[in-house]
N, C-alpha and C positions, 0 to 999 in steps of 0.2 A: 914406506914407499906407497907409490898410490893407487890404490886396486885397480884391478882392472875384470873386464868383464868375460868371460872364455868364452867361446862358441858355443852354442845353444844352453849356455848354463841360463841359470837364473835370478835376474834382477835382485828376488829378494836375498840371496846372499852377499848382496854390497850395502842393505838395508843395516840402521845398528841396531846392537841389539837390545838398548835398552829402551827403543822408541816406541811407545807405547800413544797410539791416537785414540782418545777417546774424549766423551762430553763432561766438560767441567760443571762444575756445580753455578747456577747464577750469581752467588756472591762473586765468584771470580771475572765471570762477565760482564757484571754491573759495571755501568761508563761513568766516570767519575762527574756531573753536568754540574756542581755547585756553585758554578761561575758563569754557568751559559744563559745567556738572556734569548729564550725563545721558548714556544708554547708547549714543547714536548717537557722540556728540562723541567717546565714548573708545575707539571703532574704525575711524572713518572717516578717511583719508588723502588725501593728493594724488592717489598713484598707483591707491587704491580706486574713488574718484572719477572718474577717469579713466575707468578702465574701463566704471562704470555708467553715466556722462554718456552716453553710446554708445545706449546700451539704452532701450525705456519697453514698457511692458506692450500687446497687442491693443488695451486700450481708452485711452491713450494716458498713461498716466499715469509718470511719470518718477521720476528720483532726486531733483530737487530737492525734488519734491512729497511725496516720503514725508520727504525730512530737515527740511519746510521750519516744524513744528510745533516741531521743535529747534533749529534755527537762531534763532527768533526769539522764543525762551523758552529761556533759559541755565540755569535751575534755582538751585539755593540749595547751600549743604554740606550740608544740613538736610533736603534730597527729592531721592532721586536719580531722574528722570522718566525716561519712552522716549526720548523727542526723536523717533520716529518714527513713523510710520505708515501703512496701504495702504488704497489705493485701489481694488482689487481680488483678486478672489482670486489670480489670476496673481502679485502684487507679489510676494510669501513666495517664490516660483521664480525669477524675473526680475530681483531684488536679493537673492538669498540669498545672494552672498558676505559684505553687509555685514550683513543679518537675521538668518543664522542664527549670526551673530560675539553679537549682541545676546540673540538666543534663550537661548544656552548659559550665556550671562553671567548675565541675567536670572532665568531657570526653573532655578539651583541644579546647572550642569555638562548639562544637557538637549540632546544630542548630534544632528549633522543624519542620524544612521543610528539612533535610539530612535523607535520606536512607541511611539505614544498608543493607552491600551484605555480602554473607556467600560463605563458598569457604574451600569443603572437599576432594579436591584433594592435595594428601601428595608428587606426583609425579611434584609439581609446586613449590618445596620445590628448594633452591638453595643452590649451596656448592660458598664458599669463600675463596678465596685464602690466604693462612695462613705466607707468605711472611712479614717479619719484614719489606720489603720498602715499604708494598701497604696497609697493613692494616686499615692504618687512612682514606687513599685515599679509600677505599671499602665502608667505613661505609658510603659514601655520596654516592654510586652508585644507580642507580633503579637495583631493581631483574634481570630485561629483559638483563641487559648482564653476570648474572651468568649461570652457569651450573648446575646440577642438583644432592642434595645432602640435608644433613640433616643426615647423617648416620656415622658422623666419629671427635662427641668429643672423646676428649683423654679419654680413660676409665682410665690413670692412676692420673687422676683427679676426671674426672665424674664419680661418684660411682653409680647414679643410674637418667635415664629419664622417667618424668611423665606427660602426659595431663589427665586434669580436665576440666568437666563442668559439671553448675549445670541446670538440665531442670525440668520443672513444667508442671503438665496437665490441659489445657484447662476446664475448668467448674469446676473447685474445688477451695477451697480458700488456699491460702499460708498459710505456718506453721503458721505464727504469728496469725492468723484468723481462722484457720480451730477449728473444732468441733473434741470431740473426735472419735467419730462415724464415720467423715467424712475421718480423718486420717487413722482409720483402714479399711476403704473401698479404701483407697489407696496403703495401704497396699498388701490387697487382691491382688488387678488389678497387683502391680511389682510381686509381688510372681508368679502370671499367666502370666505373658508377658513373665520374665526374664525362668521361667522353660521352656517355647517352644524354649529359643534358641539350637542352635544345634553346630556342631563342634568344631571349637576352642572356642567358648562361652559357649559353655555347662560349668552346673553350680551349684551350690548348695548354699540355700537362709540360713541364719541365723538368727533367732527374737532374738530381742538384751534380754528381757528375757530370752531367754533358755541357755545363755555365763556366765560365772561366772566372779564374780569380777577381778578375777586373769587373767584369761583368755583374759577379757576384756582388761587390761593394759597392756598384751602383743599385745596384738591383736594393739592397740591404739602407743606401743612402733615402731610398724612392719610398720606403716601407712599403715595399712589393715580396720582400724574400726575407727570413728569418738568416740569423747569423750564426756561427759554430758557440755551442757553449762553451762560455771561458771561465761562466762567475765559476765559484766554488761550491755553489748551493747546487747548480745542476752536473757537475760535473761529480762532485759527491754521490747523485743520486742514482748516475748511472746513466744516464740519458743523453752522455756525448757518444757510446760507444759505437765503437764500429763507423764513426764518423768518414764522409759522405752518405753510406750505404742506404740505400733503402727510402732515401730523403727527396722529398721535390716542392716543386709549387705550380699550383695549378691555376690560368685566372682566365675569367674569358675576354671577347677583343677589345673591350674600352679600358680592361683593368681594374672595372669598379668592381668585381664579385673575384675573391682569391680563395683558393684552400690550400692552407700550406700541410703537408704531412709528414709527419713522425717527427714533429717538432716538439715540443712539452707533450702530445695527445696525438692521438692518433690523427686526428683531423681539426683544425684551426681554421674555421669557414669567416673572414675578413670583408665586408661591405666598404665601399668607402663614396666618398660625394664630396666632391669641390664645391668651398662655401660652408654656407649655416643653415643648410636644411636635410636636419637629423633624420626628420620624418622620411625622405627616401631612400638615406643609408638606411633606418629601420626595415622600411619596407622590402629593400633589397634584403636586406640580410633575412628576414623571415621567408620570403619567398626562396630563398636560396637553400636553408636549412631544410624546409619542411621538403625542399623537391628533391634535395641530397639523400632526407631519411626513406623518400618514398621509390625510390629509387635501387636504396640497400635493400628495403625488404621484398623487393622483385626478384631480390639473391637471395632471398634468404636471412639476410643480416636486421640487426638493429644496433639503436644507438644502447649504450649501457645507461640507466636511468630507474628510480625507484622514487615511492611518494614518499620518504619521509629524507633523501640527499637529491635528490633532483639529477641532473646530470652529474654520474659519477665522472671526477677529473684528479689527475695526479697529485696535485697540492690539494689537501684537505681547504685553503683558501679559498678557491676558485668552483668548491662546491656549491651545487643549484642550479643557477641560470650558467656560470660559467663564461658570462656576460663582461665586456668591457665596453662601453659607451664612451666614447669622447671625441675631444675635438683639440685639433691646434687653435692657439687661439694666444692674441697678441696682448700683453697686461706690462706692457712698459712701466707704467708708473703703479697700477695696482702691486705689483710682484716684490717691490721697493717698498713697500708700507708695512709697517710691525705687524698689521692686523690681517696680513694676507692670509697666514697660516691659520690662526683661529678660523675666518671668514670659510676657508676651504674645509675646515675640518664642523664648525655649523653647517654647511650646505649639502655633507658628506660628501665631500670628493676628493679627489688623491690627484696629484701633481707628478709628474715624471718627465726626465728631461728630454727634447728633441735632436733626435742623431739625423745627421746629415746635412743641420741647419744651420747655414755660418753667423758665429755668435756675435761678432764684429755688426754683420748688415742686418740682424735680425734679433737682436736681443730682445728679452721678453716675452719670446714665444715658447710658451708649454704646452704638453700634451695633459689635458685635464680631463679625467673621466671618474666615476662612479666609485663608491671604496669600497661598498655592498658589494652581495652575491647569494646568499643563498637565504631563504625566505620573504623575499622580494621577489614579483614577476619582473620579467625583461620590460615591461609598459613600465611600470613602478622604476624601474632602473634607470630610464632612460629618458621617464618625465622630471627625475633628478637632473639629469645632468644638466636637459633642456632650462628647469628653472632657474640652477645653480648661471650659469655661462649667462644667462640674462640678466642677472645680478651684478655678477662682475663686471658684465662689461660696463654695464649702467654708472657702476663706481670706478670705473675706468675713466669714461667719457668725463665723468664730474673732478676729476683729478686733474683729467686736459686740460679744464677749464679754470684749474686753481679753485673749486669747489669743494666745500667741505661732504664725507658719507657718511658722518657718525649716525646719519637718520637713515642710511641702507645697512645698517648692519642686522644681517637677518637670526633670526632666533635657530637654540638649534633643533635641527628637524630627527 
């Protein structure tokens, strides 16, 4: 029959009795990854393991929890993913035998004794000479004999320029880790930082509760509002929970400066510019950060940041600048060519598809930005993209034309 519980008795007499909770040995914990294609799987060991089982960071976060986005997301041949992630800023110290094995791999040989420098001057930005005889010869050049530019993709291309980063405050734990309490006391803090700003940043905060569904998928159509996580990789990590709560976006009246919050990071500060000139999304977006960070530290706060990871960020990926540079940008017949993929991968840029854009009236257009992040300044970042999108479109235009580019194919940088 089936117990039941008496008046003021106690719970633990319905407990059984052979149930014994206690900590298994790491062999028994070890996650089986032989088959997983991602950056965690192909350094983590028994005796790794071992070792970090041991450890969890001040705010209590452990090894399993940073591998556990990888563990239960094996990847493909086809994306090689992190498999990991932190929980805290602590995590990058407190598992960097296995992190910074990942980091080095990851970030192109990015060593755990190399400094990260940052670099928010837009005015160190360089223009490129757009000459069909010099183009390839360019891509090998250093900055220092360019001239100074960043302000003149073809807008009958470039439909629209954006810089992105995501920043985190010092003493709270990352979304995958945070409490729900703690998330809406961070909440609070962007609502009170972002409404003091003033001028062009002046602003108006929105809680992703008070948006309607509709509204939302416009808003998410516009890349104005971040979406619920659905992939597997964030949802794995932790980082849908409690979904709405604690969630908004913030933008002031033209829409060009956003901060979405407690999206992937605590703060996601978004510039955007109609057209091909990068240089005043840059310009926005730095003027936007440094007035957001000068602003926390009137409270007290700062961004979480160190010389040797640059802006700590949840994906070990997105370590450094934290930086995304790109643009929409139109390559009908480039994106059709065998050599699009190499070309994008010489120029270092990364290709990702456009939501909201009907494929029918607009085929062609990608969102192209930067594949770097950390050991690169934001100027470096985003004199990439600038030179890159001048290339392609140049071999664009020459394709309109039934023109051969075998003589634009640039070397790789």
């Amino acid at each position: 029959m089936e117990k039941k519980l008496e008046k003021g008795a106690s719970i633990n007499n319905l407990m059984p009795g052979k149930l014994r909770l206690k900590k298994l040995a790491p062999e028994n914990d070890f996650p089986d990854v032989s088959m997983h294609n991602n950056y965690m799987a192909k350094f983590l060991t028994l005796d790794l393991y071992k070792t970090l089982s041991e450890r969890k960071t001040p705010y209590g976060f452990t090894i399993d929890r940073v591998i556990q986005t990888g563990v239960d997301n094996p990847g493909s041949p086809f994306a090689m993913t992190m498999g990991c992630i932190a929980g805290d800023e602590e995590t990058y110290e407190v598992f960097k035998e296995l992190l910074d094995l990942v980091i080095e791999d990851k970030h192109g040989g990015y060593k755990a004794t190399d400094v990260h420098k940052n670099d928010f001057n837009p005015d160190s930005l360089a223009v490129q000479p757009t000459s069909r005889l010099h183009i390839r010869h360019v891509m090998a050049l250093s900055n220092s004999f360019f001239l100074k530019g960043g302000d003149d993709l073809d807008p009958n291309y470039v439909l629209i320029s954006r810089v992105r980063a995501g920043r985190n405050i010092r003493g709270c734990c990352l979304p995958p880790h945070c409490t729900r309490g703690e998330r809406r006391l961070l909440e609070q803090l962007a609502i009170e930082v972002l409404g003091s700003l003033t001028g062009e940043l002046n602003g108006t905060y929105l809680p992703l509760r008070s948006i309607s569904e509709a509204d939302q998928q416009q808003m998410v159509d516009d890349h104005l509002l971040f979406a619920k996580p659905v992939c597997p990789l964030l949802v794995a990590s932790g980082m849908a929970r409690d979904w709405p709560d604690g969630r908004g976006v913030w933008h002031n009246g033209g829409k060009t400066f956003l901060v979405w919050v407690n999206e992937e990071e605590h703060l996601k500060l978004i510039a955007i510019e109609k057209g091909g000139n990068m240089k005043a999304a840059f310009t926005r977006f730095c003027n936007g950060v440094q007035e957001v960070e000068s602003k926390l530290k009137e409270k007290d706060h700062e961004f979480m940041w160190n010389e040797h990871l640059g802006c700590i960020q949840t994906c070990p990926s997105n370590l450094g600048t934290g930086l995304r540079a790109g643009v929409h940008v139109r390559l009908p017949n480039m994106s059709k060519r065998p050599e699009f993929e190499e070309v994008l991968k010489r120029l270092r840029l990364e290709k990702r598809a456009i939501g909201g854009v009907d494929p029918e009236a607009d085929s062609g257009v990608f969102d192209i930005s930067n594949s770097d992040r950390l050991g690169f300044t934001e100027v470096q970042l985003v004199q990439v993209v600038v030179d890159g999108i001048k290339v392609l479109v140049e071999m664009e235009k020459r394709l309109e034309m039934e023109e051969g580019i075998d003589d634009l194919m640039p070397v790789q940088k």
